[in-house]
N, CA and C of each residue as an Amber inpcrd file, in Angstrom:
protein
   279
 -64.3130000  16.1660000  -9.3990000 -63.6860000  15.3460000  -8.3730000
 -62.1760000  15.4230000  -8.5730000 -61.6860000  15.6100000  -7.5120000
 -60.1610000  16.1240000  -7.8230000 -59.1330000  14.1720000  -7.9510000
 -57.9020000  14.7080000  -7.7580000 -57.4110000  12.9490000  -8.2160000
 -57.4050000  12.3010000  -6.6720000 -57.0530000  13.5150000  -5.9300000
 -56.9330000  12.3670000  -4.8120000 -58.4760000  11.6910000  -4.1310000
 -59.5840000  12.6070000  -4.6050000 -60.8860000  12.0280000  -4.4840000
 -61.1690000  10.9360000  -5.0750000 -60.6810000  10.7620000  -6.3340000
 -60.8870000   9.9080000  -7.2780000 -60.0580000   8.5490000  -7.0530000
 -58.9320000   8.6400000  -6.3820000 -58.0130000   7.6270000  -5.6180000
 -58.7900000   7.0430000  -4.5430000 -59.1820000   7.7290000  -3.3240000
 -59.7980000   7.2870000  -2.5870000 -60.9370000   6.2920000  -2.7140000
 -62.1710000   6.7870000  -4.0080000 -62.7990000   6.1610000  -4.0140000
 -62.3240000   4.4070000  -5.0870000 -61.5690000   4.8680000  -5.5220000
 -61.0820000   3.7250000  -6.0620000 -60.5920000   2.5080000  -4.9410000
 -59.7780000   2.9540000  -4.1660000 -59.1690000   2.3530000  -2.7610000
 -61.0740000   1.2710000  -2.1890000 -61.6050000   2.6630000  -1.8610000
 -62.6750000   1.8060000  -1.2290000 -63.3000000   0.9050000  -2.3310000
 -63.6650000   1.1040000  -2.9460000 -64.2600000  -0.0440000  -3.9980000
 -63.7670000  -1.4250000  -4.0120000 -62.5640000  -1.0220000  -4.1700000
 -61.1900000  -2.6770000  -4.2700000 -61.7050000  -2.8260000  -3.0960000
 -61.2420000  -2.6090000  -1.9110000 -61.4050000  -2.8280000  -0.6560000
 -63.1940000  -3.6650000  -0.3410000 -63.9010000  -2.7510000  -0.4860000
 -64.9780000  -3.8150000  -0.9780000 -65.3450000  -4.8810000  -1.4310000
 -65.0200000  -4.7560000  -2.6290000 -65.3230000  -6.0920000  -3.1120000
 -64.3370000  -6.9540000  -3.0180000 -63.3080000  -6.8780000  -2.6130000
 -62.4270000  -7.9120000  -1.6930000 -62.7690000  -8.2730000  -0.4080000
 -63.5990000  -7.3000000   0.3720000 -64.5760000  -7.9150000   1.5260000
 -65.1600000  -9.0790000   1.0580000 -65.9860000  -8.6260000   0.0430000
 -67.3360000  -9.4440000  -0.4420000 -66.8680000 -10.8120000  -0.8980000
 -65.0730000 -10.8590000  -1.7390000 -65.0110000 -11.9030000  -1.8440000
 -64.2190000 -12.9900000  -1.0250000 -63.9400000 -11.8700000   0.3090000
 -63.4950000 -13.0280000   0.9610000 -64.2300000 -13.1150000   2.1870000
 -65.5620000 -13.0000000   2.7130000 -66.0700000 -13.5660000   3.3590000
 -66.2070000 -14.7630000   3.2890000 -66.4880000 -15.6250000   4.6540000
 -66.6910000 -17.0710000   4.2780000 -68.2190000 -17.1740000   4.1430000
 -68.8570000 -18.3120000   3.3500000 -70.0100000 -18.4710000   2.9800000
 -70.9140000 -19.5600000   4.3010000 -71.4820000 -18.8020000   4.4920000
 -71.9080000 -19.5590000   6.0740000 -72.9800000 -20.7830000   5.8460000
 -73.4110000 -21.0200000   4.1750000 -74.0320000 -21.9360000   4.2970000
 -73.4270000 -23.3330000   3.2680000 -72.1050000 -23.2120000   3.6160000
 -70.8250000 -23.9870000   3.0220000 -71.1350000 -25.0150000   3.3970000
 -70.9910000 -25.0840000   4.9540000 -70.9860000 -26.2360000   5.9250000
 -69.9260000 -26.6260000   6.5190000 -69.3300000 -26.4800000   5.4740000
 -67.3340000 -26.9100000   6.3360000 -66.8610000 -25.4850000   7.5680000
 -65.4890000 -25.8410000   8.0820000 -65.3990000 -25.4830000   8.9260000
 -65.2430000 -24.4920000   9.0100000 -65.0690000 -23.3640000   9.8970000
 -64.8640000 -21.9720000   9.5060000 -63.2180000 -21.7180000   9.3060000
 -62.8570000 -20.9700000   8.5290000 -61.6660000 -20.7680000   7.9060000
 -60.9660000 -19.9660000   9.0320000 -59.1640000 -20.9210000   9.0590000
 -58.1260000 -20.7750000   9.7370000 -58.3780000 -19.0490000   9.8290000
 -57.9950000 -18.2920000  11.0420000 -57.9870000 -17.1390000  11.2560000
 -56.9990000 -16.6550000  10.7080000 -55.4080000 -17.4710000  10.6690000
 -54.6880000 -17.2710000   9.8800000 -54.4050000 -17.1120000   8.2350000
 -55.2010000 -17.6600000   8.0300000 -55.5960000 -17.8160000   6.4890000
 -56.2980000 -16.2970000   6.3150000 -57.1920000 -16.1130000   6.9280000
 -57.8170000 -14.8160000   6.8100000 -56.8580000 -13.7120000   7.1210000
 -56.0390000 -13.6670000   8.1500000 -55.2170000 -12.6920000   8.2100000
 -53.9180000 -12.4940000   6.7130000 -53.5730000 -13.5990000   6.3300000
 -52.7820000 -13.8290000   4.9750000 -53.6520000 -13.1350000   4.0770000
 -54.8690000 -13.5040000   3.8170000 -55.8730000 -12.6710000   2.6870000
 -55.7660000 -10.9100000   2.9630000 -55.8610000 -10.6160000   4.4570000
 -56.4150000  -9.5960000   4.5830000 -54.8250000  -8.4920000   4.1620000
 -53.8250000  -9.1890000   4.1350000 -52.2550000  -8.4720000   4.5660000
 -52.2070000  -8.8470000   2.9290000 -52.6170000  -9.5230000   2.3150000
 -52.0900000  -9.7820000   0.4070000 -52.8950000  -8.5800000   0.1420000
 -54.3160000  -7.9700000   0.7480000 -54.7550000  -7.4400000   0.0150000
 -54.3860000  -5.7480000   0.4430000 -53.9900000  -5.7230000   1.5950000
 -53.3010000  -4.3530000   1.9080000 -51.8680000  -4.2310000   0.8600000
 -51.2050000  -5.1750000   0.7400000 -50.3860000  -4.8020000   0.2090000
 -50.6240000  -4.1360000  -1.3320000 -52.0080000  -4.6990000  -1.8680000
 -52.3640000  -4.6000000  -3.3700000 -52.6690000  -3.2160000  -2.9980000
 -53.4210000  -2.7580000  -2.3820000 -53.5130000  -1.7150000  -1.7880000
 -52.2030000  -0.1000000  -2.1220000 -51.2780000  -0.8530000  -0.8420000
 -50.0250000  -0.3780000  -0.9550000 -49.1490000   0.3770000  -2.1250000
 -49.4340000  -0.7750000  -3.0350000 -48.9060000  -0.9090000  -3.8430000
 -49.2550000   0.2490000  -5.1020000 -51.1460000  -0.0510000  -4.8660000
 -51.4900000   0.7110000  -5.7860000 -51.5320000   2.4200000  -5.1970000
 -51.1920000   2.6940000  -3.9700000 -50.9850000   4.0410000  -3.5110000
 -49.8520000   4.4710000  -3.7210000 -48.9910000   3.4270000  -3.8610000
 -47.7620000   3.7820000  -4.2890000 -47.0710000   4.3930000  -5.6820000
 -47.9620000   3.7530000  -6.3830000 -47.8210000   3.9270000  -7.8600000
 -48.5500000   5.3800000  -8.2020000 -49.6970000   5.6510000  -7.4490000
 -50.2260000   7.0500000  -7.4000000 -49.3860000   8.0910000  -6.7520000
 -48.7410000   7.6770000  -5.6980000 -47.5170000   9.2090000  -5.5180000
 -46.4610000   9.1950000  -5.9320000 -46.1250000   8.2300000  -7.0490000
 -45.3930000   7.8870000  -7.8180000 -45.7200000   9.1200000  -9.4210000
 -46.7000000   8.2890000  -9.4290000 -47.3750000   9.5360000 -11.2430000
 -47.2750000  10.6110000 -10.4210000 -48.2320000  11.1780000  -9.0820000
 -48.5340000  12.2370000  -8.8300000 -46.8400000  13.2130000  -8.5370000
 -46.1030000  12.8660000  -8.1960000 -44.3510000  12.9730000  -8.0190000
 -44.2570000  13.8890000  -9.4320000 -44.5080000  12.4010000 -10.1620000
 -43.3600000  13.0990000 -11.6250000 -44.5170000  14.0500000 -12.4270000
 -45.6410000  14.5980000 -12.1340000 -46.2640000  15.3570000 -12.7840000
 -46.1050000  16.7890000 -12.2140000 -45.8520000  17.0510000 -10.9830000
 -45.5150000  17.9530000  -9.9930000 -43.5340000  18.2020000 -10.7490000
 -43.0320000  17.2160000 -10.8250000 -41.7710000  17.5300000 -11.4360000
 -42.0320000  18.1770000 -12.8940000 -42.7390000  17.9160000 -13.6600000
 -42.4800000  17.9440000 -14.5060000 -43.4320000  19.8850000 -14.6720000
 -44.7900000  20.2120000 -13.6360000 -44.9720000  21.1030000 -13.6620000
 -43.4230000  22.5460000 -13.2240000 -42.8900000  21.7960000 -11.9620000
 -42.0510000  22.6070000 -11.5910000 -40.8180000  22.9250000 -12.6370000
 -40.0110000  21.9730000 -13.5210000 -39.4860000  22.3810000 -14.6260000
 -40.1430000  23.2470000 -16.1350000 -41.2710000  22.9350000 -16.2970000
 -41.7710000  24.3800000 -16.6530000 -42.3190000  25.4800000 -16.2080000
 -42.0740000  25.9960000 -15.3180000 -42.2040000  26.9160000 -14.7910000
 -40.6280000  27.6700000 -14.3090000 -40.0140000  27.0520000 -13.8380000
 -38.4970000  27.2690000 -13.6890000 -37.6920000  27.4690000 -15.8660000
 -38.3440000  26.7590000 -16.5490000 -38.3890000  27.2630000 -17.5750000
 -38.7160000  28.4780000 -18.0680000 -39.6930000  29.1960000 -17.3840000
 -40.4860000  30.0660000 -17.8590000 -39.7530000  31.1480000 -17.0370000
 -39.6020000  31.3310000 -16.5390000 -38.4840000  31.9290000 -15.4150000
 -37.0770000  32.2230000 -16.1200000 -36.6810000  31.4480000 -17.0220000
 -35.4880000  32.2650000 -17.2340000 -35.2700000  33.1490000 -17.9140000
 -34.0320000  34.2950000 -17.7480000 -34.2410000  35.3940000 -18.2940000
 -34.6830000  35.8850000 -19.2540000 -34.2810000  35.1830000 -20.3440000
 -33.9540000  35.0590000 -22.0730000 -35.8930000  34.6730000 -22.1000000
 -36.6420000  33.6660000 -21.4960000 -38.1890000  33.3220000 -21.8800000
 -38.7220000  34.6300000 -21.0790000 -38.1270000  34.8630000 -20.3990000
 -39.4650000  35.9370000 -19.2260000 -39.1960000  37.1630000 -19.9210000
 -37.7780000  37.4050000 -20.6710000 -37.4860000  38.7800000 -21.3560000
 -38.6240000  38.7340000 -22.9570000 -38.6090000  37.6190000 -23.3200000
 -39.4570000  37.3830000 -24.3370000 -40.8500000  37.7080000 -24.0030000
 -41.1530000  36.7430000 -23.1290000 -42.8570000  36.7230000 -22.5650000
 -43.3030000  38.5700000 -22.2710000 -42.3170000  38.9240000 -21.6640000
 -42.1840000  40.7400000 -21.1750000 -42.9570000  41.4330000 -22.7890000
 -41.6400000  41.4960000 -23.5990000 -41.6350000  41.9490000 -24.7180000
 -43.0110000  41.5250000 -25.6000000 -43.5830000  40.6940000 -25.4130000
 -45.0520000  40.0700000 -26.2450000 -45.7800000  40.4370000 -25.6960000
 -45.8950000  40.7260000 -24.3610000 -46.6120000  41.4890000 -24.1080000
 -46.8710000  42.9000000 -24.0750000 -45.6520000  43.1020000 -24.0090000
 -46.1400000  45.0310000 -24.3750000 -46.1670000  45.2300000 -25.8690000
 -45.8070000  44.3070000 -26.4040000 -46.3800000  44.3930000 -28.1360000
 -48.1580000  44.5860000 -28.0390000 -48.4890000  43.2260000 -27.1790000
 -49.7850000  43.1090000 -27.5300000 -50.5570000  44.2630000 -26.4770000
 -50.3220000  44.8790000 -25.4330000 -50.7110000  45.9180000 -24.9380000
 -50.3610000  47.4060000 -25.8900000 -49.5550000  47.0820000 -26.6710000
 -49.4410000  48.4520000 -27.8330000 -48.6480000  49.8250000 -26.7650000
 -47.5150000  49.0820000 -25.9590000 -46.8660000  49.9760000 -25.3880000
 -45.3190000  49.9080000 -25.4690000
């Protein structure tokens, strides 16, 4: 499962069981809960949401940075003249 699969299903899960816990309980008896109140729940929990997608293209950012500086490492003359040279050692040419 790749990460952003693994994000997703994380997303839905929260999302779930934040359904589950904010339904109202229909055999409460009291009144049914302000629509507004529900819309406040439903916008706190997008934001947790938000938040936590945020923090994922956040890691996913600096791991992509941090691939692209080694590789731009590997690239310079002085490593790629090296990497060259080890290899035709180990090809025996």
């Amino acid at each position: 499962m790749s990460d952003r699969d693994g994000l997703i299903a994380r997303i839905r899960q929260v999302r779930r069981l934040a359904t589950v816990r904010e339904r109202p309980r229909s055999d409460a008896g009291g009144p049914p809960p302000d629509r507004l109140q529900l819309l406040e729940v439903r916008v706190a929990h997008l934001e947790q949401l938000l938040e936590g997608l945020q923090d994922s293209v956040h890691r996913e950012s600096e791991r992509h940075s941090r691939l692209i500086a080694e590789l731009e490492a590997r690239l310079q003359p002085g490593a790629m003249g090296a990497a060259l040279a080890e290899d035709a050692r180990n090809r025996g040419l």
